[in-house]
LOKE-182004 format. One record per residue: residue number from 0; residue in three letters; z, y, x of N, C-alpha, C in turn. Coordinates in pm, whole numbers, plus 50000, padded with zeros to 5 digits. Example, Ala and Ser with C-alpha at 12.3 -4.5 7.8 and 13.67 -1.06 7.14 Angstrom:
2
{n = 0&res = ALA&n_z = 50780&n_y = 49431&n_x = 51319&ca_z = 50780&ca_y = 49550&ca_x = 51230&c_z = 50780&c_y = 49670&c_x = 51320};
{n = 1&res = SER&n_z = 50708&n_y = 49775&n_x = 51285&ca_z = 50714&ca_y = 49894&ca_x = 51367&c_z = 50787&c_y = 50003&c_x = 51290};
***
This chain:
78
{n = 0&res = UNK&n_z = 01331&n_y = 54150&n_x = 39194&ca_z = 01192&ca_y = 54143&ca_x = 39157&c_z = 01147&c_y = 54279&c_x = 39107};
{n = 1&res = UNK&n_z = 01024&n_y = 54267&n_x = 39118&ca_z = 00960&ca_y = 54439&ca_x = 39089&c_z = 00855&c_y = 54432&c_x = 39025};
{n = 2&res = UNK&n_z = 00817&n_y = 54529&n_x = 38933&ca_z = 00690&ca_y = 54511&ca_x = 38868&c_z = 00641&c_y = 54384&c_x = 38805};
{n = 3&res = UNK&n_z = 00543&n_y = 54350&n_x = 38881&ca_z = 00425&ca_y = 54241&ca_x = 38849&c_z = 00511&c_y = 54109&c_x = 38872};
{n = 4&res = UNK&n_z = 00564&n_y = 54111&n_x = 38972&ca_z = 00666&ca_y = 53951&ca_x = 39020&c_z = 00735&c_y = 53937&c_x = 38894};
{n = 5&res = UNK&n_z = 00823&n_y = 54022&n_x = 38888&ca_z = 00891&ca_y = 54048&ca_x = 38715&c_z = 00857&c_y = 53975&c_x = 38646};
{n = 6&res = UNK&n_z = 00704&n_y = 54052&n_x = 38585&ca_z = 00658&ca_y = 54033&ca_x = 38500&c_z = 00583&c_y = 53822&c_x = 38470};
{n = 7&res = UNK&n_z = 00568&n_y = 53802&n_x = 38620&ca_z = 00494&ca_y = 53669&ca_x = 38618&c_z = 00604&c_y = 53568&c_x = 38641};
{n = 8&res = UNK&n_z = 00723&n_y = 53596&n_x = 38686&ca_z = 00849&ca_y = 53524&ca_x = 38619&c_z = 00930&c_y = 53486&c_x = 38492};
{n = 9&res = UNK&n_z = 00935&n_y = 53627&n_x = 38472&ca_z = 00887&ca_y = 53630&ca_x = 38318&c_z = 00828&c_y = 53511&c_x = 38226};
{n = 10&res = UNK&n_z = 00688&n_y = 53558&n_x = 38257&ca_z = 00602&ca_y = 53455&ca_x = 38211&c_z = 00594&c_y = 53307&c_x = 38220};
{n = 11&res = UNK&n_z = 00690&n_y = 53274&n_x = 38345&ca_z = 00643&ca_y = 53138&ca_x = 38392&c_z = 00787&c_y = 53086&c_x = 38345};
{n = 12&res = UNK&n_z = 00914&n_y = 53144&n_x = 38291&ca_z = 00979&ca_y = 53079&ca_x = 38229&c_z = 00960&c_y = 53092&c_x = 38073};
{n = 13&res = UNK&n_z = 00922&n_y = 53145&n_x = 38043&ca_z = 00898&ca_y = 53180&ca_x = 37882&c_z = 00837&c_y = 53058&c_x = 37831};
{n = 14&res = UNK&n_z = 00685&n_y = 53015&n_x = 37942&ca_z = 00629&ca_y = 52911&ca_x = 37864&c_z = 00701&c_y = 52775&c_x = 37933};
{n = 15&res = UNK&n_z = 00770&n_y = 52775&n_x = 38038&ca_z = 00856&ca_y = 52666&ca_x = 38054&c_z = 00980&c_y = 52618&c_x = 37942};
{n = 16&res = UNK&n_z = 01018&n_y = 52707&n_x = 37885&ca_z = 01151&ca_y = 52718&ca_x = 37775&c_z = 01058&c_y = 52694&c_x = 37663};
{n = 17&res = UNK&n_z = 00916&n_y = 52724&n_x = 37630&ca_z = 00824&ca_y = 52666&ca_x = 37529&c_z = 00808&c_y = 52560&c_x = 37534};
{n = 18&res = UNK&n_z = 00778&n_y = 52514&n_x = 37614&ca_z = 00696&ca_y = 52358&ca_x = 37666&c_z = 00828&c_y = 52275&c_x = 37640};
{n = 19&res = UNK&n_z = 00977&n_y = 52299&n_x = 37676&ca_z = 01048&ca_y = 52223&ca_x = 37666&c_z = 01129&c_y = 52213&c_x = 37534};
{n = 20&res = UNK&n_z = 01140&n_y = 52279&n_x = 37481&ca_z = 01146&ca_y = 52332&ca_x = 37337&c_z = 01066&c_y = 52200&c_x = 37272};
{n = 21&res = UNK&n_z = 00936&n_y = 52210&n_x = 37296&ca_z = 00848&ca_y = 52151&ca_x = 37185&c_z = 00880&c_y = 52005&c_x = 37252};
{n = 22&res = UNK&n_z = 00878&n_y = 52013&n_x = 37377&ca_z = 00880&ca_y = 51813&ca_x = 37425&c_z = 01011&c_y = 51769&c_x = 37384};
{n = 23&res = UNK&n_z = 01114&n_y = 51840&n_x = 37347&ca_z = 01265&ca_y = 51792&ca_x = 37349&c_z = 01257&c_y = 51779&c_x = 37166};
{n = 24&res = UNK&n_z = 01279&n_y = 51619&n_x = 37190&ca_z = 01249&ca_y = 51568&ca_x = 37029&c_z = 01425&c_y = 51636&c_x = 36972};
{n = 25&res = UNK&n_z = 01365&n_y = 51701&n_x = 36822&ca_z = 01508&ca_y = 51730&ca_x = 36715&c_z = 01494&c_y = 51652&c_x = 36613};
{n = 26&res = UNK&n_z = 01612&n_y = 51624&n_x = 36567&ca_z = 01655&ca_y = 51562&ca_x = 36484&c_z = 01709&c_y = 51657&c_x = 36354};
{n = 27&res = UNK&n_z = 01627&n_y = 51637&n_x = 36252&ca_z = 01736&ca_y = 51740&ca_x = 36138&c_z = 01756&c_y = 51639&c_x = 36013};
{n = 28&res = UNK&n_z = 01870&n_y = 51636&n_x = 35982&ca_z = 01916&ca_y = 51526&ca_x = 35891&c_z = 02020&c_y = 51643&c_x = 35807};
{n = 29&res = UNK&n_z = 01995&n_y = 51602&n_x = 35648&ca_z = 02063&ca_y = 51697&ca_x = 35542&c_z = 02190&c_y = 51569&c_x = 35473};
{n = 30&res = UNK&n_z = 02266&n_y = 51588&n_x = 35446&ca_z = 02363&ca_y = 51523&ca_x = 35363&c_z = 02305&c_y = 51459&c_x = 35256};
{n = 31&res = UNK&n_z = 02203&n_y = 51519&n_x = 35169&ca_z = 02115&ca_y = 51431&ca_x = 35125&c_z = 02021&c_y = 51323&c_x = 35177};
{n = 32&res = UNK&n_z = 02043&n_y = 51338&n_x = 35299&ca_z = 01876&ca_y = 51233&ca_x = 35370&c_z = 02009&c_y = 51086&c_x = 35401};
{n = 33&res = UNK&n_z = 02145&n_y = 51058&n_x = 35365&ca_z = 02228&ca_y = 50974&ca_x = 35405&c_z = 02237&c_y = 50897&c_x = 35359};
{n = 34&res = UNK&n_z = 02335&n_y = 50757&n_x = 35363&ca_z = 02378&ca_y = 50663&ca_x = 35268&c_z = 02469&c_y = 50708&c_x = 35159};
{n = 35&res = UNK&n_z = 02548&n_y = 50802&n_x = 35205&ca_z = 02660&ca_y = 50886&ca_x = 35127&c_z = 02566&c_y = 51006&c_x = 35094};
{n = 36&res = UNK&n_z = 02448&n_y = 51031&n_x = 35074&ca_z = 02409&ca_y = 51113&ca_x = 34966&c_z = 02406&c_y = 51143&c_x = 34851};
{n = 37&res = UNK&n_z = 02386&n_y = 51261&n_x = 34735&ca_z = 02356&ca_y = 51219&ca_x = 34614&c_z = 02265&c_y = 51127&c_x = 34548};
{n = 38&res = UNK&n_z = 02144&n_y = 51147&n_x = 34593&ca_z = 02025&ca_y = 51079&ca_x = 34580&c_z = 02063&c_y = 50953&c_x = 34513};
{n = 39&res = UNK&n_z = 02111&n_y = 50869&n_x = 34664&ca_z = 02163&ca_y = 50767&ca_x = 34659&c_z = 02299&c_y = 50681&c_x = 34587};
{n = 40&res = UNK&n_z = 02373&n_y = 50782&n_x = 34588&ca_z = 02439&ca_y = 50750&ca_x = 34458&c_z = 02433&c_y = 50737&c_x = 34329};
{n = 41&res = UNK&n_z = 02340&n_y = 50851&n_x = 34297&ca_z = 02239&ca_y = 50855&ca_x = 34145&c_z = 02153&c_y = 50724&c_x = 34179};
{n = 42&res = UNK&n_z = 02114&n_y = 50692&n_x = 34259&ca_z = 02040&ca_y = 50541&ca_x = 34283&c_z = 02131&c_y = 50490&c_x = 34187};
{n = 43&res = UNK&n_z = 02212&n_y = 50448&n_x = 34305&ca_z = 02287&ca_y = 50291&ca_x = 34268&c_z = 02314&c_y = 50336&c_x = 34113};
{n = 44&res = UNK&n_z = 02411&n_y = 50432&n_x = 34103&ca_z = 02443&ca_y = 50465&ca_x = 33893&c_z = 02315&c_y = 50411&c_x = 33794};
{n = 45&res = UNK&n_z = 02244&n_y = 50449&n_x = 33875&ca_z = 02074&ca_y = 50419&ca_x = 33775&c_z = 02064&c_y = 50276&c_x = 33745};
{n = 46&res = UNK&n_z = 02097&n_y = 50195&n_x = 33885&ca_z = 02068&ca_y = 50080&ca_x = 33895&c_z = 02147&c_y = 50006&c_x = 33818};
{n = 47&res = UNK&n_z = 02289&n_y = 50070&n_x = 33852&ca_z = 02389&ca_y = 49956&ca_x = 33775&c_z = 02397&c_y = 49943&c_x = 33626};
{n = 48&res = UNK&n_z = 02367&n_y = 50038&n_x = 33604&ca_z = 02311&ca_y = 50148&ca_x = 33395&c_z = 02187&c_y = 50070&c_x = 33373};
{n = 49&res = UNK&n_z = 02108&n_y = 50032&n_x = 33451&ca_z = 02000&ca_y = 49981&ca_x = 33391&c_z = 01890&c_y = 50104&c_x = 33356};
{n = 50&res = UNK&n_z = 01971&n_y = 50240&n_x = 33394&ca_z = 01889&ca_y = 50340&ca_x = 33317&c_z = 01865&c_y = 50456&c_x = 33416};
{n = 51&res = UNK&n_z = 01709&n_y = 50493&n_x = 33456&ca_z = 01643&ca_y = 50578&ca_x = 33572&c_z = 01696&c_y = 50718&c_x = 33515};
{n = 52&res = UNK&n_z = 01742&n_y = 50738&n_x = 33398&ca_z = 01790&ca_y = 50895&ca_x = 33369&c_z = 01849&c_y = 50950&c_x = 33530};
{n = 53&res = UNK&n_z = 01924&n_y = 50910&n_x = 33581&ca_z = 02009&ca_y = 51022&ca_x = 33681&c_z = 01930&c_y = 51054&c_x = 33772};
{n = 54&res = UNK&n_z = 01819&n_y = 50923&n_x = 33811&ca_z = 01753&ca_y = 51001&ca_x = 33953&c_z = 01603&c_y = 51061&c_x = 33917};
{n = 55&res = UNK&n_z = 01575&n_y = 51083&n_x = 33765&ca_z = 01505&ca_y = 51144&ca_x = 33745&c_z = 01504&c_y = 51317&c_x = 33791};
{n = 56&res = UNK&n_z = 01615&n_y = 51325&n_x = 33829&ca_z = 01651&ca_y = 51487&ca_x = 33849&c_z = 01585&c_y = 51495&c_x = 34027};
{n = 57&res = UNK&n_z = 01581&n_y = 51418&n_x = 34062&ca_z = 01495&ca_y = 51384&ca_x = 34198&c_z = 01389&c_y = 51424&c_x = 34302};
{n = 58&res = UNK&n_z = 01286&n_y = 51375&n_x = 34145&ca_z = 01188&ca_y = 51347&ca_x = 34220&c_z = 01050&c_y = 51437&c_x = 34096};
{n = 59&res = UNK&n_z = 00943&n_y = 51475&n_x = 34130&ca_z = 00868&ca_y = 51570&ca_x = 34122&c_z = 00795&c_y = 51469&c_x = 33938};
{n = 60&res = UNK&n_z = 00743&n_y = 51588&n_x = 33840&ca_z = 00676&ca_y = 51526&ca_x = 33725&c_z = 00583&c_y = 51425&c_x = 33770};
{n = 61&res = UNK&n_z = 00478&n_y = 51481&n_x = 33886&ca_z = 00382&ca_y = 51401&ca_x = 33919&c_z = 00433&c_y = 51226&c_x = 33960};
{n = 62&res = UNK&n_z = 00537&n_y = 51253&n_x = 34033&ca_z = 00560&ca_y = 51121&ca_x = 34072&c_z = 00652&c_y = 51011&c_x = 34010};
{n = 63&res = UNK&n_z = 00702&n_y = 51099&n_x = 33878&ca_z = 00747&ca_y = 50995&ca_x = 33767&c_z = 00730&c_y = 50897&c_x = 33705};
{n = 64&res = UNK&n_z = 00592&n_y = 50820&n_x = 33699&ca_z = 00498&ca_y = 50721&ca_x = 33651&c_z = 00545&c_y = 50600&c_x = 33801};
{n = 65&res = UNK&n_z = 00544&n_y = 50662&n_x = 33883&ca_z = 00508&ca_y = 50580&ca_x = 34022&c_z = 00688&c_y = 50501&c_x = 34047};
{n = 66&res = UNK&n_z = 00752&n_y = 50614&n_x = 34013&ca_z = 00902&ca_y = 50633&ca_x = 34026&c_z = 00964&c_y = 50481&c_x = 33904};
{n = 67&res = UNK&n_z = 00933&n_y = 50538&n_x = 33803&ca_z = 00942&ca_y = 50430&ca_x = 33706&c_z = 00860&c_y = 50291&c_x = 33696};
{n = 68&res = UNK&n_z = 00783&n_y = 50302&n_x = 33731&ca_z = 00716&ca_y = 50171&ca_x = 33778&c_z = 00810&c_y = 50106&c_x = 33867};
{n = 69&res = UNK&n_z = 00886&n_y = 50166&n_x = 33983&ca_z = 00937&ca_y = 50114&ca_x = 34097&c_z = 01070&c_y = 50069&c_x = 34080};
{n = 70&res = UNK&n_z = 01106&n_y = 50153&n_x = 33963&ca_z = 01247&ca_y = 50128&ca_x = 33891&c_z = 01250&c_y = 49992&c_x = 33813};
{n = 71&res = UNK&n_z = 01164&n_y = 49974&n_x = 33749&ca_z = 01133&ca_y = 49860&ca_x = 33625&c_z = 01131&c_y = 49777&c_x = 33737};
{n = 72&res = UNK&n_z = 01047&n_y = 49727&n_x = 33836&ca_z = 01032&ca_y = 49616&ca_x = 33963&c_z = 01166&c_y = 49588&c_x = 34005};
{n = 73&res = UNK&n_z = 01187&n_y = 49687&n_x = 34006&ca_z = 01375&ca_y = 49645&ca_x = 34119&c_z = 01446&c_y = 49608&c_x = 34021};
{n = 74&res = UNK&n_z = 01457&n_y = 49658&n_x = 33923&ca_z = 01545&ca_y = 49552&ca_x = 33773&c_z = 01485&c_y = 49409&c_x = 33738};
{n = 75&res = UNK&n_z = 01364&n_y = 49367&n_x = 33807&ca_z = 01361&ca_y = 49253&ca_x = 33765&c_z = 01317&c_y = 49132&c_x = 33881};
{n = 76&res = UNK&n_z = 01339&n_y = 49198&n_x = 33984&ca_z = 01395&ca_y = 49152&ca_x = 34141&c_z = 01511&c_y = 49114&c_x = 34161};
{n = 77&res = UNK&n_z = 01625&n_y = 49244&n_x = 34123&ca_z = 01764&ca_y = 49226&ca_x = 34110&c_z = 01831&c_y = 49120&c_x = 34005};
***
């Protein structure tokens, strides 16, 4: 290829390797997002304690009210 052909080959795989890139679903999963996470282990400890101290380390000030509300429900579900 020469020049311009080059160049529009080039081009026509670049946005092909784009296009497929973006249509090809990823998956990103952290050791935290698991059943065997911390998170989730500080769950259950919380749960079995009766006491939200551990997974307070969690989750954001704002959403502490919402968090504890949800905690108190599941202790008296369970």
């Amino acid at each position: 290829m020469n020049g311009q052909a080059g160049k529009s080959m080039l081009l026509v795989w670049t946005i092909f390797l784009l296009v497929l890139a973006v249509m090809l679903p990823g998956q990103a999963m952290a050791h935290c997002d698991t059943l065997d996470g911390p998170v989730i282990a500080d769950a259950r400890t919380a749960l079995d304690q009766n006491d939200i101290t551990p997974i307070l380390k969690w989750i954001t000030a704002e959403d502490e009210k919402a968090v504890r509300a949800a905690f108190v429900q599941t202790q008296v579900v369970r």
